[in-house]
LOVO-280238 format. One record per residue (C-alpha): x, y, z; residue number from 1. Coordinates in nm, 2 decimals. Layout:
x,y,z,resi
X,Y,Z,NUM $
...
This chain:
x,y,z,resi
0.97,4.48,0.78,1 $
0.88,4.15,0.69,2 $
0.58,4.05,0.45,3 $
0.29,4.01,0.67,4 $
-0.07,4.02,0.67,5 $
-0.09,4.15,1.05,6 $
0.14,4.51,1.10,7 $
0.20,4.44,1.42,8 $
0.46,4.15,1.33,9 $
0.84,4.24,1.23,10 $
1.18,4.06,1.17,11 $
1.43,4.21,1.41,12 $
1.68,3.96,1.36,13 $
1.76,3.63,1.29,14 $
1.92,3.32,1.52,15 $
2.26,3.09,1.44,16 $
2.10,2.79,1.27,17 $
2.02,2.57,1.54,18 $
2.08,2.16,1.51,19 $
1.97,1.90,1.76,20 $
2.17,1.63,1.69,21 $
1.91,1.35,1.89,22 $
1.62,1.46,1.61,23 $
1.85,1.40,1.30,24 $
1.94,1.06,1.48,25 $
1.59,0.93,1.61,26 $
1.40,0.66,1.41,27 $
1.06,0.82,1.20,28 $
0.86,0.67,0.98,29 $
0.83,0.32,1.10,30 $
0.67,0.05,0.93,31 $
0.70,-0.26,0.83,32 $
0.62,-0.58,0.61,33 $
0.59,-0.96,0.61,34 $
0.84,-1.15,0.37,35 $
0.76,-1.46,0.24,36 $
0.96,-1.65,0.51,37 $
0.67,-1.64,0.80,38 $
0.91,-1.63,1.03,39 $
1.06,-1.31,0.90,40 $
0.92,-0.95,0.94,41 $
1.07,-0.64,0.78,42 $
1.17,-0.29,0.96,43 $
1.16,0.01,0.76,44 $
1.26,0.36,0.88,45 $
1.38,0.68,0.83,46 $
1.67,0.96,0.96,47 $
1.82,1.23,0.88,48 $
2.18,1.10,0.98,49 $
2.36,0.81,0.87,50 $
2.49,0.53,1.07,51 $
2.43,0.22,1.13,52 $
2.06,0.11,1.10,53 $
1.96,-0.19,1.42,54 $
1.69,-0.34,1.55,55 $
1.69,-0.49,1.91,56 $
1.38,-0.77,1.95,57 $
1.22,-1.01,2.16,58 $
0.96,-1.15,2.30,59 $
0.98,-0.95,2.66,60 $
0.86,-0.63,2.71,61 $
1.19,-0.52,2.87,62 $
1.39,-0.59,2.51,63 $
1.72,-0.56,2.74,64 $
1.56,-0.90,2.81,65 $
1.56,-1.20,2.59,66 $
1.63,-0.99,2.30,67 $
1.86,-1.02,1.99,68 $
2.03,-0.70,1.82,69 $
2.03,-0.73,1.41,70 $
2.20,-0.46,1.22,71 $
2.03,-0.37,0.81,72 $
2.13,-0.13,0.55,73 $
2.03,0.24,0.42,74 $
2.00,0.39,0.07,75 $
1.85,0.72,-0.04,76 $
1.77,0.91,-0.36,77 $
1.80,1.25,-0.54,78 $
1.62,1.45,-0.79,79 $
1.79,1.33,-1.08,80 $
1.67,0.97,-0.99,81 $
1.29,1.11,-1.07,82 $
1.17,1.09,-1.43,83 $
1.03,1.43,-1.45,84 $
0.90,1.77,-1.32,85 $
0.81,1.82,-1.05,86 $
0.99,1.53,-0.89,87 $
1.31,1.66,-1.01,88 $
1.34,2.00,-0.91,89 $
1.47,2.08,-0.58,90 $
1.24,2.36,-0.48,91 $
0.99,2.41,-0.22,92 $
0.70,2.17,-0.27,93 $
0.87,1.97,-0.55,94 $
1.27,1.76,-0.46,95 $
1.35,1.75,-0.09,96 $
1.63,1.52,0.06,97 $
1.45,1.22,0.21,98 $
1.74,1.18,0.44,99 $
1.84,0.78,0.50,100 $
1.59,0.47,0.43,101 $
1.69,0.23,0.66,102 $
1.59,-0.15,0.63,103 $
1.64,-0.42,0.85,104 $
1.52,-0.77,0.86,105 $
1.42,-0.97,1.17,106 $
1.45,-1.32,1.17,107 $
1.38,-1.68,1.36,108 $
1.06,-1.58,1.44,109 $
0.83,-1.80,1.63,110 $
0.49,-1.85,1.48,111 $
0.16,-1.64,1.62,112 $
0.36,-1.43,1.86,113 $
0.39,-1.11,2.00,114 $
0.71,-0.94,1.99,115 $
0.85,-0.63,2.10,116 $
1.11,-0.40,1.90,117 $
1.28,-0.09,1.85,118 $
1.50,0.02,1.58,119 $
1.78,0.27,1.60,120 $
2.08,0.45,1.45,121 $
2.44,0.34,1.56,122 $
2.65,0.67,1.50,123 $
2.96,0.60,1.65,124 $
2.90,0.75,2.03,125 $
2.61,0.55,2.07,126 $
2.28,0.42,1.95,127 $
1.99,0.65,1.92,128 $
1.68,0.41,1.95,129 $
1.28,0.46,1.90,130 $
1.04,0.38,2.16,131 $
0.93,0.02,2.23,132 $
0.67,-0.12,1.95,133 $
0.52,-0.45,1.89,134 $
0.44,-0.67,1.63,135 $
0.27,-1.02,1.59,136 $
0.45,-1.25,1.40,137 $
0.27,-1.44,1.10,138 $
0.08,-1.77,1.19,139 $
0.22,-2.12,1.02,140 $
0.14,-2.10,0.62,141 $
-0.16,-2.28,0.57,142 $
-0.29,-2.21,0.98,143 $
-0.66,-2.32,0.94,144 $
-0.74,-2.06,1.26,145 $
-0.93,-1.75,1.17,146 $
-0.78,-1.41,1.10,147 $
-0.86,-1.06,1.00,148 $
-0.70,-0.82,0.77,149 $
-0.78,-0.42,0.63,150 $
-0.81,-0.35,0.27,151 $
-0.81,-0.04,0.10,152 $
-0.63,0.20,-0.21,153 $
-0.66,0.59,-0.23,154 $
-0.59,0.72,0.09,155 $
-0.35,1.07,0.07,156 $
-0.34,1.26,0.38,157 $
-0.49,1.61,0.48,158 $
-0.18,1.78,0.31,159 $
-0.28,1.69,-0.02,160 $
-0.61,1.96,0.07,161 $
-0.86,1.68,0.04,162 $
-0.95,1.73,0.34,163 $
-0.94,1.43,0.69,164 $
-1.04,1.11,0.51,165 $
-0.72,0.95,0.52,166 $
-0.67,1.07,0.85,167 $
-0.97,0.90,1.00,168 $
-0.91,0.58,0.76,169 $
-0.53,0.54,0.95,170 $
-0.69,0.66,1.30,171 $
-0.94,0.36,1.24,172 $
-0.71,0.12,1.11,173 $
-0.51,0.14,1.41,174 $
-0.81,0.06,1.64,175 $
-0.88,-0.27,1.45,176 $
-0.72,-0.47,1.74,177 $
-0.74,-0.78,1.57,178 $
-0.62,-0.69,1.20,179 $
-0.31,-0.85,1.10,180 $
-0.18,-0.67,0.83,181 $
-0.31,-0.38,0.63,182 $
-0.32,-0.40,0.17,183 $
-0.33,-0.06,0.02,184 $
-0.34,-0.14,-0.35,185 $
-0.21,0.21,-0.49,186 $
-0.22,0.55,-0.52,187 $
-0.09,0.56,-0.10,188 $
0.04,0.98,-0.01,189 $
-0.07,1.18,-0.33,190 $
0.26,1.33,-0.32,191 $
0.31,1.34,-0.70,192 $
0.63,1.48,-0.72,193 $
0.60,1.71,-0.33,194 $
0.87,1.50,-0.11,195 $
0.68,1.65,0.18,196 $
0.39,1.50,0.10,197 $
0.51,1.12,0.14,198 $
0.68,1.21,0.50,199 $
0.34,1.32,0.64,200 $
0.17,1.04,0.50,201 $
0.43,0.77,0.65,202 $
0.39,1.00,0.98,203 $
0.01,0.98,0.97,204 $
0.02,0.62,0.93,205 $
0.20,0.52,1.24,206 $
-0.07,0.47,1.46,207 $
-0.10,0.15,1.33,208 $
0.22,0.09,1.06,209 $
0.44,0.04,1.37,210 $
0.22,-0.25,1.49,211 $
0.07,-0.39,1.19,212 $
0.27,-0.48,0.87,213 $
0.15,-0.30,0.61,214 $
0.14,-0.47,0.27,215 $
0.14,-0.17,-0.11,216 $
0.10,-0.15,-0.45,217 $
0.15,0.15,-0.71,218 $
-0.14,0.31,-0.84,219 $
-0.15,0.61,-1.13,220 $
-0.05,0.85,-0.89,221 $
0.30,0.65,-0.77,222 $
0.42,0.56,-1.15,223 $
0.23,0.71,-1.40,224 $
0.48,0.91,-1.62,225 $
0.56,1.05,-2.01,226 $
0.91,1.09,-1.98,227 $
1.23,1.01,-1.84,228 $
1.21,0.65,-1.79,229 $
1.46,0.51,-1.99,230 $
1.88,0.48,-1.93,231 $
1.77,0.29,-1.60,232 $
1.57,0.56,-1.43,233 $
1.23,0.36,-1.43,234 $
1.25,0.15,-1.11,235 $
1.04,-0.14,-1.26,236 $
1.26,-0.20,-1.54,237 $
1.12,-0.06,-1.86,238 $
1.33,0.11,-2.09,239 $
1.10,0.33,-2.24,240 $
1.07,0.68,-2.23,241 $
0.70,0.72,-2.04,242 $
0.61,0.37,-1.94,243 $
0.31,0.15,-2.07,244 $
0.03,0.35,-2.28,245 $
-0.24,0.16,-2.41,246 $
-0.48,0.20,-2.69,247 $
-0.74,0.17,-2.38,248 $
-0.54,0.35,-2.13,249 $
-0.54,0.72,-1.97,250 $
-0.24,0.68,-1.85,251 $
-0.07,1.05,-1.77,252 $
0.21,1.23,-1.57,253 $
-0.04,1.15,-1.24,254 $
0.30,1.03,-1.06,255 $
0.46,1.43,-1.08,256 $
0.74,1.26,-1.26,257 $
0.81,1.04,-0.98,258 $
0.77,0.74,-1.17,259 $
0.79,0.50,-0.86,260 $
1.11,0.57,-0.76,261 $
0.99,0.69,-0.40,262 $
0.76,0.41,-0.34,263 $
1.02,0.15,-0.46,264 $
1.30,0.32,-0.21,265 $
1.06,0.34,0.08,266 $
0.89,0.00,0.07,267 $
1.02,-0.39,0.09,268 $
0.76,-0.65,-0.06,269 $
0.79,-0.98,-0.04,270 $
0.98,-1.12,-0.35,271 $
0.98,-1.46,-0.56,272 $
1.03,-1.58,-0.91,273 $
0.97,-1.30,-1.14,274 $
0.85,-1.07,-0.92,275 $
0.95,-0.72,-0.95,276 $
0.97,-0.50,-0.62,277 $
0.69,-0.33,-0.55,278 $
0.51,-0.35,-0.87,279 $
0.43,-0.71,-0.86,280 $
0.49,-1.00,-0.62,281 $
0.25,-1.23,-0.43,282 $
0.31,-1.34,-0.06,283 $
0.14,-1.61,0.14,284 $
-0.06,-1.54,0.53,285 $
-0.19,-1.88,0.66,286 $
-0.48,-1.99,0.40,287 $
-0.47,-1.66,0.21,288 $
-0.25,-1.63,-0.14,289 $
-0.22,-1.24,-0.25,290 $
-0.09,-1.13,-0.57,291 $
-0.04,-0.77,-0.61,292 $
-0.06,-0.62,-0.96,293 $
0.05,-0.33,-1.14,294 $
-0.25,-0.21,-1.33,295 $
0.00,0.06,-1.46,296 $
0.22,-0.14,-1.65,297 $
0.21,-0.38,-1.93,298 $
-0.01,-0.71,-1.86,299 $
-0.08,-0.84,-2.21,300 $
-0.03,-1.22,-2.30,301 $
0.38,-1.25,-2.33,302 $
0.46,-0.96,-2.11,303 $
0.71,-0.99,-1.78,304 $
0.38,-0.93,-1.57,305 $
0.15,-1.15,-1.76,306 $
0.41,-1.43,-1.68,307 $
0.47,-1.36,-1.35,308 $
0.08,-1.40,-1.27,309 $
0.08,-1.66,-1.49,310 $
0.36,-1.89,-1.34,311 $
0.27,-1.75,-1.01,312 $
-0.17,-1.90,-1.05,313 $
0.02,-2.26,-1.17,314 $
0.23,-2.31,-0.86,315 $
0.00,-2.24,-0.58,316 $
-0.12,-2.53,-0.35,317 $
-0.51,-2.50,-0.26,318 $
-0.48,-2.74,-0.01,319 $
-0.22,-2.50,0.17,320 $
-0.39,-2.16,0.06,321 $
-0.72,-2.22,-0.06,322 $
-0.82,-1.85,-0.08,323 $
-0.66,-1.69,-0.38,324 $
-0.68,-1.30,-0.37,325 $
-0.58,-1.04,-0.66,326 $
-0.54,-0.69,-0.56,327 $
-0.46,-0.41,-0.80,328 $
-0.52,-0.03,-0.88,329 $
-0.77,0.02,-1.14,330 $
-1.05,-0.23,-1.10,331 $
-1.16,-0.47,-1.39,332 $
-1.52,-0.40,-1.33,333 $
-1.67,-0.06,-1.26,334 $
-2.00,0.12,-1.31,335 $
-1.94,0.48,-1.26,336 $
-1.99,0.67,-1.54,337 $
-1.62,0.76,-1.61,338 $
-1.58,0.63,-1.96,339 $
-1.23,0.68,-2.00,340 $
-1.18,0.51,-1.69,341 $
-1.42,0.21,-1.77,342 $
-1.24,0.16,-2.10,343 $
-0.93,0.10,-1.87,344 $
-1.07,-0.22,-1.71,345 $
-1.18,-0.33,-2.04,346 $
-0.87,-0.32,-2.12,347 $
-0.76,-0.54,-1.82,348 $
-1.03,-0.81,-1.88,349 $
-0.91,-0.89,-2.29,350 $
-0.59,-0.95,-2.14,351 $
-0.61,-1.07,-1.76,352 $
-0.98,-1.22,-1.71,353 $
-0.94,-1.60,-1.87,354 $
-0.66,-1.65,-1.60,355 $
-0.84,-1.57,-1.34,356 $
-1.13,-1.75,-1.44,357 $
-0.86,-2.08,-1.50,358 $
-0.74,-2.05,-1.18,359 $
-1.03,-2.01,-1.01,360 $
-0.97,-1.63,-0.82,361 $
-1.21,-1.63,-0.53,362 $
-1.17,-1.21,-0.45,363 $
-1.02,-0.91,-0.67,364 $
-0.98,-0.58,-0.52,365 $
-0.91,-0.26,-0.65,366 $
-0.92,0.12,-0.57,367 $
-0.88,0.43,-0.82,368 $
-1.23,0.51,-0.82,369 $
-1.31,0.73,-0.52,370 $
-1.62,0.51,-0.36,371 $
-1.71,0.17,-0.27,372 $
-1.86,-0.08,-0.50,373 $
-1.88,-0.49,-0.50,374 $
-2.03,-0.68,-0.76,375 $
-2.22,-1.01,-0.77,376 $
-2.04,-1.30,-0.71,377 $
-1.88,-1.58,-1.03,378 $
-1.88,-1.26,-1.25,379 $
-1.72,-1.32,-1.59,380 $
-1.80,-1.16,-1.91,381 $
-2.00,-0.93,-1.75,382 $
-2.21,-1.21,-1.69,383 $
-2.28,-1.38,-1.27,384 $
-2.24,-1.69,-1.11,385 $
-2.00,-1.82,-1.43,386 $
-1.71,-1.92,-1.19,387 $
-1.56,-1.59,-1.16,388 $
-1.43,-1.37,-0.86,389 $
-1.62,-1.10,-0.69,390 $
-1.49,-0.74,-0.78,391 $
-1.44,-0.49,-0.50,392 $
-1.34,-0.16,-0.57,393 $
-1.27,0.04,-0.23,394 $
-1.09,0.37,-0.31,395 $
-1.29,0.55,-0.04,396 $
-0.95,0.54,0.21,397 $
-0.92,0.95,0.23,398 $
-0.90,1.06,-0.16,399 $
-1.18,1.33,-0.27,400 $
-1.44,1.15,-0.30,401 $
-1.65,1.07,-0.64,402 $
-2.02,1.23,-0.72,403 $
-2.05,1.00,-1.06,404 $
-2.35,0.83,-1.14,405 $
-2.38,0.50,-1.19,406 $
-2.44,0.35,-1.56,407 $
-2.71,0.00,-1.54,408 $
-2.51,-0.31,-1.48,409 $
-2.68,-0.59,-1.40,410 $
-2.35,-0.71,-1.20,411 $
-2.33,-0.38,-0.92,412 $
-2.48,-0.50,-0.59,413 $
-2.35,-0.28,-0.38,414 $
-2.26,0.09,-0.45,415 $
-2.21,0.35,-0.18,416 $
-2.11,0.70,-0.31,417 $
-1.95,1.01,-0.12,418 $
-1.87,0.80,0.22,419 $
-1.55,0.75,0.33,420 $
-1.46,0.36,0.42,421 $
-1.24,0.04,0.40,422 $
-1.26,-0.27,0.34,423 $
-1.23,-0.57,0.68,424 $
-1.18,-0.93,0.56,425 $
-1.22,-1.21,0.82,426 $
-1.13,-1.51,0.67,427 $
-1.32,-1.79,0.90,428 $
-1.15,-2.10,0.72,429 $
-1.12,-2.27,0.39,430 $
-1.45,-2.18,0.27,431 $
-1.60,-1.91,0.43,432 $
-1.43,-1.52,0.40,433 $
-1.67,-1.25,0.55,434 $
-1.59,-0.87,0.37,435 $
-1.73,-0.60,0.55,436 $
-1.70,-0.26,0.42,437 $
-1.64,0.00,0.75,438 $
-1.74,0.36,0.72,439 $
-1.48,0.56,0.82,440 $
-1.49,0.95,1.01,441 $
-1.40,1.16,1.32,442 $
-1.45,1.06,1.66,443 $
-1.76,1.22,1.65,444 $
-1.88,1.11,1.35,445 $
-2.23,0.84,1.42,446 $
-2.16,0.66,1.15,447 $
-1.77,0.59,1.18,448 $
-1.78,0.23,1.26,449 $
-2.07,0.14,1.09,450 $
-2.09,-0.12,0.86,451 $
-2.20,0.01,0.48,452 $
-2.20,-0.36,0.34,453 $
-2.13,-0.73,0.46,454 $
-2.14,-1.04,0.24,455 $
-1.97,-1.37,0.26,456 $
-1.78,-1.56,0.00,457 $
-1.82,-1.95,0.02,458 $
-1.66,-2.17,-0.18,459 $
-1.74,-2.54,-0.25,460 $
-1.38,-2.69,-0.21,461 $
């Protein structure tokens, strides 16, 4: 008989492995991603087969209509791509074959409007295509009309045994009618080194990653990693053995050994001058410059990052985008009483906080800590209204959430513990950006919807 908690249940035979060739051919895991060309938008998506990845668009409903057919390219990865265990092993729960990452690129977009898509698999007898999605192309860079967008880091999904919070953050997301893209700044499935993991997460998200582009960054749980980097393996680019560790950092194995190797093959970001794939890049959405950071890698004065943000702060034209935004993992400011973690983000302001202060950051976002927190506005130096950003931390996306206590900092203004949320920005124009933080839950949940805090962010231009 076969192991079972109920007597009543036995094997009396097996079946011939059964294949349906349609579900190895159909389109899963769609999402997608602006470029830095605003009238570009990226496809990503997933099969088991190969073939030929397309994409048939336009701006009818009936895409046999008015609709162009662009073809992309695939990749994959194996085990010994990882860095470590448990990434590497193939095993139940560790290593499983991700099957083909397909990418195409859609181009000649007209500004601020809606198309419709579907992306498919040419296999040689046909094309197996998705059902019929749509998008809305990004407004003209520097577009002075008012827009929306969601913000948040630390999501995971009920796999991970945390429970529905990242399930009612993407279920939300996907009702915010008028958000146009969606920032998670790290630490995205929890998979940390279970393959399984990240295709449930990318499933969960759909709702709204097939309609809105959905912008990432790598948090602890995406790269962190003590061996196995070097000959090439690290996606980033560093040579050494376990990545960046600090005097101030904590840095672990949080990543299972994957040591962003998935997240870099399953995510296009928008790329420029000494940017570096997922890790760090900066894109451009009508009056809004974002530059994503990697809070797990090296940022001191000198260092590939450190120049990046540097170069990338001298070029950018305030009359074009006047809001600068910085998003990354681990927050600079925090006042949960996490020591180890707090000693992190002082790291972060010796070597990071005079540029932002040159430059003149309006907004810096982070996650890692599971709650919601803002600060007072000009911080710098621990010190308000000196010319610095606010600090958001939002890492209430789905993550278990924090019970800390909070140490006395005259710069917390807002702190809302053991609530799940997300962040909603609505920038009005040049000088005025509302944040509203969202409280997130089940259908019927009173307080989903509600809004937990709501401050604006003026600047004198």
């Amino acid at each position: 008989p076969y192991p079972t908690t109920n007597p009543q249940l036995h094997l009396l035979a097996f079946s011939p492995t059964l294949q349906i060739p349609a579900a190895t051919r159909t389109p899963v895991n769609i999402h997608m991603a602006y470029s830095n060309d605003p009238t570009e938008m990226v496809l990503r998506f997933r099969t088991t087969d190969s073939g030929t990845p397309m994409a048939q668009y336009g701006t009818d409903k009936d895409t046999g209509r008015d609709s162009r057919i662009v073809k992309g390219n695939s990749h994959t990865f194996g085990p010994n791509d990882m860095c470590g265990e448990p990434a590497n092993i193939t095993q139940v729960g560790c290593f499983q074959k991700p099957g083909m990452l397909h990418v195409v690129r859609l181009t000649q977009l007209k500004p601020n409007t809606t198309y419709y898509y579907r992306v498919g698999l040419s296999y040689g007898q046909g094309v197996q295509y998705s059902a019929v999605f749509n998008f809305s192309s990004a407004p003209p860079l520097g577009s002075r009309d008012s827009f929306q967008y969601i913000v948040y880091g630390d999501q995971g999904c009920p796999s991970v045994g945390w429970g529905d919070g990242g399930l009612w953050t993407s279920a939300m997301a996907s009702r915010e009618s008028k958000a146009r893209a969606v920032h998670h700044f790290g630490d995205l499935a929890y998979a940390m080194g279970a393959a399984h993991i990240w295709e449930e997460w990318l499933h969960m998200i759909e709702p709204f990653s097939r309609y809105i582009p959905l912008m990432v960054g790598v948090g602890n749980h995406e790269y962190d990693h003590l061996v196995g980097g070097a000959n090439g393996k690290d996606p980033s680019g560093v040579t050494s053995d376990a990545g960046f560790h600090p005097m101030w950092g904590n840095m672990g194995n949080d990543s299972g050994g994957e040591c962003g190797v998935p997240t870099s093959q399953h995510f296009t970001m928008p790329q420029s001058n000494n940017s570096n794939g997922v890790f760090w890049y900066s894109h451009d959405f009508a009056t809004v410059h974002t530059i994503m950071l990697s809070t797990e890698h090296n940022m001191t004065n000198g260092s590939p990052q450190y120049l990046f943000l540097q170069q990338d702060l001298k070029q950018i034209n305030r009359t074009i985008t006047p809001w600068l935004v910085i998003e990354m993992h681990r927050p600079m400011y925090e006042s949960e009483f996490f020591w180890s973690q707090n000693t992190v983000g002082l790291g972060e302001r010796q070597e990071i906080e005079d540029l932002l202060l040159q430059y003149k950051v309006d907004l810096v976002l982070a996650g890692h800590y599971h709650a919601y927190l803002r600060t007072c506005d000009g911080l710098y130096r621990s010190k308000c209204d000196q010319g610095g950003p606010t600090h958001i931390t939002v890492g209430s996306a789905g993550a278990i959430l924090d019970k800390a206590l909070l140490y006395p900092q005259e710069w917390t203004k807002k702190f809302v513990p053991l609530k799940y949320g997300y962040g909603r920005i609505t920038v009005a124009n040049a000088t005025h950006m509302r944040y509203q933080w969202v409280m997130a839950g089940p259908n019927n949940d009173t307080e989903a919807g509600s809004i937990g805090d709501d401050v604006w962010i003026v600047r004198n231009r």
